[in-house]
C-alpha positions in Angstrom: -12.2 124.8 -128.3 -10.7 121.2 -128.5 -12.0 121.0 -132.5 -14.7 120.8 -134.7 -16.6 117.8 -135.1 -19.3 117.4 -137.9 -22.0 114.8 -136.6 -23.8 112.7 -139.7 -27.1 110.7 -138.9 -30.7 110.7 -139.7 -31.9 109.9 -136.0 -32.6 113.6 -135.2 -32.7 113.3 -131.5 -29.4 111.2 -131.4 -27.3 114.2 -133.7 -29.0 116.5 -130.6 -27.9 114.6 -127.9 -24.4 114.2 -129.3 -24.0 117.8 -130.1 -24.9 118.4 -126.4 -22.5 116.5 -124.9 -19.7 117.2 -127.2 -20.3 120.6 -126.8 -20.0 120.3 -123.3 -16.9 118.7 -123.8 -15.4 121.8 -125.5 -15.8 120.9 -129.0 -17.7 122.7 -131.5 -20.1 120.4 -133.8 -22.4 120.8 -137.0 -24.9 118.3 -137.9 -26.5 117.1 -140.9 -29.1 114.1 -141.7 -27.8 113.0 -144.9 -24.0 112.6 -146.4 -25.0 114.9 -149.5 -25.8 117.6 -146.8 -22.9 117.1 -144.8 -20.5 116.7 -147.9 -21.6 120.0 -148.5 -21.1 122.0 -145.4 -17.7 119.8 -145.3 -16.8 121.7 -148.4 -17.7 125.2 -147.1 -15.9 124.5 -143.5 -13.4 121.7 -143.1 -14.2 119.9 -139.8 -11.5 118.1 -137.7 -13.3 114.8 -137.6 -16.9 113.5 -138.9 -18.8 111.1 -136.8 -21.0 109.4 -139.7 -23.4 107.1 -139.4 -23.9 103.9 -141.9 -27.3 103.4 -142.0 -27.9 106.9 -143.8 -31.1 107.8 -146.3 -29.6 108.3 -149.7 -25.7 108.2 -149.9 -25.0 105.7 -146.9 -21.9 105.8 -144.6 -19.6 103.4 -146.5 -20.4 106.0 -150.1 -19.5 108.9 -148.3 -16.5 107.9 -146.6 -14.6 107.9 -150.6 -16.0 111.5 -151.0 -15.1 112.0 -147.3 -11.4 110.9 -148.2 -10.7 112.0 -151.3 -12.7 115.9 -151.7 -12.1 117.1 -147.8 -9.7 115.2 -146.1 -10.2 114.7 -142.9 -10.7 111.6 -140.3 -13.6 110.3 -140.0 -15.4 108.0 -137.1 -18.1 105.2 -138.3 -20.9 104.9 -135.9 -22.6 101.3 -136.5 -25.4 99.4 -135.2 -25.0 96.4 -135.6 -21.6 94.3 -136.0 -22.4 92.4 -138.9 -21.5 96.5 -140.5 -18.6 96.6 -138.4 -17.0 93.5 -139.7 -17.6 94.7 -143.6 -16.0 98.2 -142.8 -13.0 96.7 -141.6 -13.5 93.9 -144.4 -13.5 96.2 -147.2 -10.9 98.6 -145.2 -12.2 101.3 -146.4 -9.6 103.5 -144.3 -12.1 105.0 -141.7 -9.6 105.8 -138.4 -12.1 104.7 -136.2 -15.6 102.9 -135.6 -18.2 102.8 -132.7 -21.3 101.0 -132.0 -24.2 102.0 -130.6 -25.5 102.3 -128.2 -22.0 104.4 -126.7 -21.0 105.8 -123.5 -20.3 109.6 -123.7 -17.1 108.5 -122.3 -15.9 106.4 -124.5 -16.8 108.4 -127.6 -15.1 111.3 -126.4 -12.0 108.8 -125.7 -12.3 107.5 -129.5 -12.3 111.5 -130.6 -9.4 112.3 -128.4 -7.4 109.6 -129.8 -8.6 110.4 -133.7 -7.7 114.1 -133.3 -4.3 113.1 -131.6 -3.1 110.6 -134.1 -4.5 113.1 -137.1 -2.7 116.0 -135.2 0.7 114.0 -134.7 0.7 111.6 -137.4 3.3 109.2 -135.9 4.2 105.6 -136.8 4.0 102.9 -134.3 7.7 102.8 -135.1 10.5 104.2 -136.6 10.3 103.8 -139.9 13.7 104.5 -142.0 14.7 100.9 -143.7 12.7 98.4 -145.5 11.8 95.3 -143.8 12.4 91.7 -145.4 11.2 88.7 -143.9 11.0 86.1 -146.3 10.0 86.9 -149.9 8.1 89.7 -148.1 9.4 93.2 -148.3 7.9 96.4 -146.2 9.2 99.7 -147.8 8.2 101.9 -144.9 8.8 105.4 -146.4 7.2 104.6 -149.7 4.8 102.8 -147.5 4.5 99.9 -149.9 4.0 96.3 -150.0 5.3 93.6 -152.2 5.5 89.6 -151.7 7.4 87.7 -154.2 7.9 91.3 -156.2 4.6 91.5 -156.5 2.5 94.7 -155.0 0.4 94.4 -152.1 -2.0 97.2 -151.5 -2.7 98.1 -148.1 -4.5 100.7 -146.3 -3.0 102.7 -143.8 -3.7 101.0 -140.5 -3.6 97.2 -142.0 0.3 98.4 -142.8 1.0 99.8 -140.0 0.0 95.9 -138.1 2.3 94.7 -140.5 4.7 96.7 -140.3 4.5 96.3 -136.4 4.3 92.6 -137.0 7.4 92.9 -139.2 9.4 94.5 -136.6 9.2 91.9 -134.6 9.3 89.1 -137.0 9.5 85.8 -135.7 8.7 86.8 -131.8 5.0 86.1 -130.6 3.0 89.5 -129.9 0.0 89.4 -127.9 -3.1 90.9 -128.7 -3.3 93.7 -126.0 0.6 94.9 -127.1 -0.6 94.6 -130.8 -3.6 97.0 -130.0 -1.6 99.6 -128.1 0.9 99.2 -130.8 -0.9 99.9 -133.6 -4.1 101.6 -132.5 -3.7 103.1 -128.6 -4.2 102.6 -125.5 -7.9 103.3 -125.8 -8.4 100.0 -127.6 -7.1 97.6 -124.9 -9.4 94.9 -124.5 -11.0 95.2 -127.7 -9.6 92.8 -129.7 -12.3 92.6 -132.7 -11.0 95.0 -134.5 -7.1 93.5 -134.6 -9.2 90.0 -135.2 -10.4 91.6 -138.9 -7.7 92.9 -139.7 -5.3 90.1 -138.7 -7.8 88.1 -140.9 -7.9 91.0 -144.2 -3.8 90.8 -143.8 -4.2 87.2 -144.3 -6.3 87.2 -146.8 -3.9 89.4 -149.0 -0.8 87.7 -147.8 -1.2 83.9 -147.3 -1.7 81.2 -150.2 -4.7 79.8 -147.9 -6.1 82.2 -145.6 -7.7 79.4 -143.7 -4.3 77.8 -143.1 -1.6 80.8 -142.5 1.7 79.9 -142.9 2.7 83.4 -142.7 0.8 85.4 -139.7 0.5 82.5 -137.2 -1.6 82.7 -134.2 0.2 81.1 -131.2 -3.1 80.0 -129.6 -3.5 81.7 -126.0 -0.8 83.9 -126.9 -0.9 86.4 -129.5 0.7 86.6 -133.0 3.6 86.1 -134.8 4.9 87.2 -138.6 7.1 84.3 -139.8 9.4 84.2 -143.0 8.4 82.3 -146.1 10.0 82.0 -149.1 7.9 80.6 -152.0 8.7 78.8 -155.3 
């Protein structure tokens, strides 16, 4: 068996479906219609990964994800419906390790699984981290995994550092999107640039004076992105 996968949504025939296929994928899956339900089996059996759905009666998605995180520990997929959700999970960075929207491909899910499970089997940075990174008045403590600009802290969740961090390594040299998404998320991302898009824009938006007008993260327009030093007053 490849792992066990806890699937969470209300739409009876979809949790069917998916445990079919994932089944027949070698995985071995619980379901539940609710988060309070699958919160609880969670408790009784650790599962390798959750697929949960937003839209949930009761608790919704975004809820259980903090009870998800903090009382089992273990990664945890978003399925969405609609992108307008997409763009507040990845807003709010919440920390899921991964979203999908339906309707899916079989294929692709299982790729987004494969990739969850690796990166929560081997938890690897996208680089070697062993010295903290200044550019500007920004520092990147990689081992503490901490953030401060100007002396000030910067919280961050996991993933957003990590394209900072990748950013920083590179400081000053233009990375295109597509490296940028392998970099910092795999090879199964490539040529899915919405999710760096949010959180280029959430890094922004915790890093730059004006947001609208980086002076920090700069897009080079048909190119990709650089990190760039500034030193404020």
């Amino acid at each position: 068996m490849s792992g066990h996968i806890l699937i969470v949504d209300d739409d009876a025939l979809l949790r069917r479906s998916l445990a079919f296929n994932l089944e027949q994928a070698g995985y071995r899956c619980s379901t539940a219609a609710t988060a309070e339900d699958a919160l609880a089996m969670a408790q009784r059996e650790r599962p390798d990964l959750v697929l949960l759905d937003i839209s949930l009666p009761g608790m919704d998605g975004l809820e259980a994800l903090r009870h998800f995180q903090d009382e089992v520990g273990t990664a945890v997929i978003f399925l969405t419906a609609r992108r307008r959700e997409l763009d507040e999970i990845l807003g709010l960075e919440l920390g899921a390790d991964d979203y999908i929207t339906k309707p899916f491909s079989t294929d692709l899910l299982l790729a987004r699984i494969k990739a969850v499970l690796r990166r929560a089997a081997h938890v690897a940075p996208p680089a070697p981290k062993d010295d903290t990174l200044r550019v500007g008045d920004l520092c990147i403590d990689p081992l503490a995994h901490t953030v401060t600009l100007g002396g000030q802290p910067i919280e961050l969740a996991p993933r957003t550092f990590d394209l900072l961090y990748v950013l920083a390594l590179n400081a000053g040299r233009v990375l295109p999107a597509e490296e940028l998404l392998a970099r910092v998320w795999g090879a199964e991302y490539e040529g899915e640039p919405q999710v760096l898009y949010v959180h280029i824009r959430w890094l922004r938006e915790r890093l730059e004076e004006d947001p609208s007008n980086p002076r920090r993260i700069v897009t080079v327009r048909g190119v990709g992105y650089k990190l760039v030093p500034v030193e404020e007053d």
